[in-house]
Each structure stands twice: as C-alpha cells, then as structure tokens.
C-alpha positions as CSV (number, residue, x, y, z in Angstrom):
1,X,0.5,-20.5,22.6
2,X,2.6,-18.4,24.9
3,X,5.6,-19.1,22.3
4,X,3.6,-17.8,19.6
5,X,2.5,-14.5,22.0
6,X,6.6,-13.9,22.3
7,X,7.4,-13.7,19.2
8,X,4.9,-10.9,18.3
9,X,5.9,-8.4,21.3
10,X,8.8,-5.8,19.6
11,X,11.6,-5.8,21.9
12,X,12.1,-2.6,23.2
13,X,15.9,-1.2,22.2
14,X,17.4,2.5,22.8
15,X,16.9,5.0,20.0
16,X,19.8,5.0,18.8
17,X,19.7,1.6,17.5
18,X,16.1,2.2,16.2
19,X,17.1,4.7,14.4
20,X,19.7,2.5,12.8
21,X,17.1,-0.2,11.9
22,X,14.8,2.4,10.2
23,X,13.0,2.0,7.2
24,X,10.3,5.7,7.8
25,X,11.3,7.9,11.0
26,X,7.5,9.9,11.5
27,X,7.6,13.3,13.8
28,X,3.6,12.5,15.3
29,X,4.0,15.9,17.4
30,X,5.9,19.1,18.8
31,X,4.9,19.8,21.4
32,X,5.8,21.4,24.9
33,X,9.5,21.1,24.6
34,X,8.7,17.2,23.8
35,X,8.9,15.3,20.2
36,X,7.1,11.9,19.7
37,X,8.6,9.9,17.2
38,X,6.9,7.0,15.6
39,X,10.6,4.8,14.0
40,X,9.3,1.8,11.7
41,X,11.6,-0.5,10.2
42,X,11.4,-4.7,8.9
43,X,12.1,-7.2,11.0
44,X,14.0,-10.8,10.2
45,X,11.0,-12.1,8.4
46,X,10.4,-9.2,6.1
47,X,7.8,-7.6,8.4
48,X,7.2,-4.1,9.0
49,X,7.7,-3.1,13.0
50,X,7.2,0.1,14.7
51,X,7.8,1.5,18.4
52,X,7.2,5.3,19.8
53,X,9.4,7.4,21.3
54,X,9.4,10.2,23.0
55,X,12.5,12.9,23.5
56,X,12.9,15.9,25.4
57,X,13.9,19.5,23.6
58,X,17.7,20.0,23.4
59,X,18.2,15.8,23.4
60,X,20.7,15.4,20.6
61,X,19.9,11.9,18.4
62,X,22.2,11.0,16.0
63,X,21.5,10.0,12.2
C-alpha cells in the first residue's frame, strides 16, 4: 500500500525544470507583487501532472 501511495506524490523540482516539462503554463493570479502559476505537464505513463508555484515581482524565469 505505502508503495502504491509513493508513486502518486509529484516530486517537487525547481521551476525551471517544470517549465521545461510543460505541456499548459496557467497564470491563476497577479497579485501584490506575487504571480501564482499553475505548470502542468505528462508524466512517464502518459498522465497529466500539475504543481503551483508562486514567484515574486522582478524574478526573471526563463522559457
């Protein structure tokens, strides 16, 4: 069972590698000199995956 648990946690990785990976990049909000970004992208097994992020104004991300 706990094997089974594992293998459905997303492994949290640095933006920049996300970004990478991404199939849809979503801006949720603006707001207060923050951006919350919602990065999706498919996994190994064909799967869609998503994680949040939040960045700070004047953080520079690269494409």
């Amino acid at each position: 069972m706990e094997k089974q648990i594992e293998e459905n946690i997303v492994q949290e990785k640095p933006i920049q590698d996300r970004l990478r990976q991404a199939s849809c990049i979503t801006v949720e909000s603006a707001l207060r000199n923050k951006v919350n970004l919602n990065i999706a992208w498919y996994d190994v097994h064909g799967e869609q995956q998503n994680q949040k992020y939040s960045i700070s104004a004047g953080s520079i991300i690269e494409f």
